[in-house]
N, C-alpha and C positions, 0 to 999 in steps of 0.2 A: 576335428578335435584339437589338432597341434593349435589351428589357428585360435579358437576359443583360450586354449593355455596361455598362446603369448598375451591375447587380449588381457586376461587376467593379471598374467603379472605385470604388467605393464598399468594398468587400472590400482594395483595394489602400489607401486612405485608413485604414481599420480597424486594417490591420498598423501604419501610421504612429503608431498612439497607444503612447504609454507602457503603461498598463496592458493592453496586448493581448503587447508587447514581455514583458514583465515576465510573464504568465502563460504563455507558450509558454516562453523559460529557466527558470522553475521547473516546472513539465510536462516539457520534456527532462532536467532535471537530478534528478526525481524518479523517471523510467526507469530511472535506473541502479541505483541499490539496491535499486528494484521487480524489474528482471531479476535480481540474483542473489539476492536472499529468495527470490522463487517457484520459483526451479531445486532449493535445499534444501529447501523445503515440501512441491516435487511426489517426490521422493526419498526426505522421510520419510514420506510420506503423511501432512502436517500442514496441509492444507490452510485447513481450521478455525480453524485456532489466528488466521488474520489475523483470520476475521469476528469469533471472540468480542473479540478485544482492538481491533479496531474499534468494537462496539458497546458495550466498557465504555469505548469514551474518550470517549464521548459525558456519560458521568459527571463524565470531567474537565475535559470544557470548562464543562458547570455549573456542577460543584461549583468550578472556578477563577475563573468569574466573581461565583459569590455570594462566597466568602472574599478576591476582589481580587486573586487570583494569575495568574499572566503564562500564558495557558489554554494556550500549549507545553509549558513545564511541568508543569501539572495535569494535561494527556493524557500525555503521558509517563508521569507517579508512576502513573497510573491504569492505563494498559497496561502497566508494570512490573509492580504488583502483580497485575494479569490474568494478567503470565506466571507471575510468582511459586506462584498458585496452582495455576495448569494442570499448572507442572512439577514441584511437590508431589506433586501427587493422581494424575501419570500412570500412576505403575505403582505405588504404595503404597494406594491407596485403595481399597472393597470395593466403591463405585462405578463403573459404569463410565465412559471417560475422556467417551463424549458428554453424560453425564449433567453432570461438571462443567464442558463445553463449553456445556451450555443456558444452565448458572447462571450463568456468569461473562455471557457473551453475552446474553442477554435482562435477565437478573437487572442487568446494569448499565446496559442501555436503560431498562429502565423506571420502575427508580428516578433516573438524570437527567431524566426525561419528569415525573415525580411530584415532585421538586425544583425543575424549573421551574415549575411551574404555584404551587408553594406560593409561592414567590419573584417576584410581578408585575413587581417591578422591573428583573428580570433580561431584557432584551431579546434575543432572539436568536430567528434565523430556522430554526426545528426544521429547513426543507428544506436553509438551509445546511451545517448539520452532517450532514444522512444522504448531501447526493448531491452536495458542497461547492461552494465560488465561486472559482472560480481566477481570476474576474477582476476579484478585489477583493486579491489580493496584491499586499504591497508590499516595498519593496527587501530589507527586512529577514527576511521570510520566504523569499525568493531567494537569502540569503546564508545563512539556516540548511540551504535544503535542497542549496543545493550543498557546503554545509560535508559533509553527510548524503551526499553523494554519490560526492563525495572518500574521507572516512570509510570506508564500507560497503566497495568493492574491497582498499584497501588492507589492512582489518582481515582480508578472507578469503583472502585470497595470504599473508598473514602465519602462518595456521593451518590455510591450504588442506588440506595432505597429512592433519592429524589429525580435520579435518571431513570428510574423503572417507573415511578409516577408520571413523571414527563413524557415517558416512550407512549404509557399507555392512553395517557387521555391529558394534551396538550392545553385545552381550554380547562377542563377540570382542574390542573395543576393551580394553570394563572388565576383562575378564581380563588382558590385557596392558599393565594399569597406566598406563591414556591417560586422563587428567581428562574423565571423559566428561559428568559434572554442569556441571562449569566451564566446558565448551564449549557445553553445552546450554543454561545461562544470560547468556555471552556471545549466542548466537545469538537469544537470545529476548530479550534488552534491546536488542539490532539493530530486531528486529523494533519492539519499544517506542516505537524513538526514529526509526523512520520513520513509524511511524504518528502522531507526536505533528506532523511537520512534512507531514507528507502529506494531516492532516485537512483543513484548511480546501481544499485544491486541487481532492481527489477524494472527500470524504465519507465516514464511516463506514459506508456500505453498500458503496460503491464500490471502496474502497480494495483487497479483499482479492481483488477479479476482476482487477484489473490487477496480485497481484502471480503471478496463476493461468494467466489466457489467454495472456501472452506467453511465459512458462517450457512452459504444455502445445505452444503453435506451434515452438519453439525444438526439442523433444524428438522434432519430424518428420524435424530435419533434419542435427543435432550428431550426431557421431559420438565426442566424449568429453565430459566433465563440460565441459573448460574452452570446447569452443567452444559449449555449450548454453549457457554465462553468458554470454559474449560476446551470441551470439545474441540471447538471449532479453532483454536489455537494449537491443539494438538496435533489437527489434520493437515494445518498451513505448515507444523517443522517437518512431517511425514512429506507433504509432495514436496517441501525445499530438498530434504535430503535425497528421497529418488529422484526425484527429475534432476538434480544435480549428476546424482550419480549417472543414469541414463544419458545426459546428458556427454558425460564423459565416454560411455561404454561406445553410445553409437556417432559420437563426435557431431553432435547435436550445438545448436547456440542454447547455451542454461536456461537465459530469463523464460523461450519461449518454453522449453522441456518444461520445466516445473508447472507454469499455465496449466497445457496438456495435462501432467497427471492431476494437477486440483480439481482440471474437468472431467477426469477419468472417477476423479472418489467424487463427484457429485452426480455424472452417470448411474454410479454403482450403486451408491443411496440411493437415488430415486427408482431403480428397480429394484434394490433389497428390500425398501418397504413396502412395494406392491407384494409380497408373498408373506 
């Protein structure tokens, strides 16, 4: 029992730090564009598409620290062009689409992995980038992701009804004269530009389960699109703050803690709705 006390107060002094402040508002404020990407990912069955452009940003945080470029940026241009090529080759190419889901995805890990090793001078912690450090953000990345979080709702309520026609019948759309290219690469430079603010927090391996687990829990329980976003955004600040929390209690690394409990509340739902 003493031990559980000190744990505690010790855990309550912890919240008191600025950088613990500071990772938990960018953790709930990255929930929210995390719930509505995954709701449209799990819809188009584009599940994928986070990991590879996850694992090509890993290019651009490299490649932006050897050329001295601001590595938001770099990951961004880098997950741009990742969407760039995936939404190219999805249905025009004589490949199939996992084939260019390998390339972009591996093919951009391991030439930033063969980048940095050429470059010694490039300091950076490979485990940060695959499974990130949310407790090394600072004000400035808190203000881009909630810029990103702002952003993401508004932009889909704006185009909601022509993204819900699109989600649902993609040929349908194009015959009735709906920009369905234009929406496809708005949707995928969304994607881009959460994942350029989302790296450092949740890691390029991580990122694309948190944008998965909480939209598959949310699709137990919504009965229309808009309350599965709601939801499913709901359930991504819920496992950032316990897994965070947990994270701390049992001296836990954060990025993976949170994973764990998303896949803990998508366990849960799939047996709360069998009864």
């Amino acid at each position: 029992m003493m031990g559980r006390a000190r744990k505690a107060m010790r855990m309550l002094e912890l919240l008191k730090q600025e950088f613990v402040q500071r990772a938990l508002i960018a953790g709930v404020g990255l929930a929210i564009p995390l719930g509505v990407l995954g709701c449209f990912m799990l819809w188009r069955r584009m599940s994928f598409f986070s990991d590879a452009m996850g694992h090509a940003a890993i290019l651009g945080v490299i490649g932006g620290l050897i050329l001295h470029i601001h590595p938001q940026l770099a990951v961004g241009g880098i997950a741009l062009l990742a969407a760039l090529i995936l939404s190219r080759h999805r249905h025009s190419s004589r490949l199939p689409l996992d084939t260019w889901l390998g390339a972009v995805s591996y093919g951009g890990l391991a030439l930033g992995l063969c980048l940095m090793a050429l470059n010694p001078s490039v300091r950076v912690s490979p485990e940060a980038i695959l499974f990130g450090e949310i407790l090394s953000v600072t004000w400035t990345d808190v203000v881009w992701v909630l810029a990103v979080a702002i952003f993401t709702p508004l932009l889909f309520w704006k185009i909601w009804r022509v993204v819900i026609l699109i989600t649902m019948d993609e040929d349908w759309a194009a015959t009735n004269n709906i920009p369905v290219y234009s929406i496809q690469m708005i949707f995928l430079t969304t994607i881009a530009l959460v994942t350029a603010v989302g790296l450092k927090i949740t890691g390029a391996l991580l990122l694309p389960a948190l944008m998965v687990f909480p939209a598959a829990t949310s699709s137990y329980f919504a009965r229309s699109p808009e309350k599965m976003v709601i939801i499913s955004s709901l359930i991504a600040m819920v496992a950032f703050v316990i897994g965070a929390l947990t994270s701390f209690w049992f001296d836990l690394p954060t990025g993976p803690a949170i994973v764990v409990i998303s896949l803990v509340f998508m366990v849960i739902g799939s047996i709360g709705k069998k009864f």
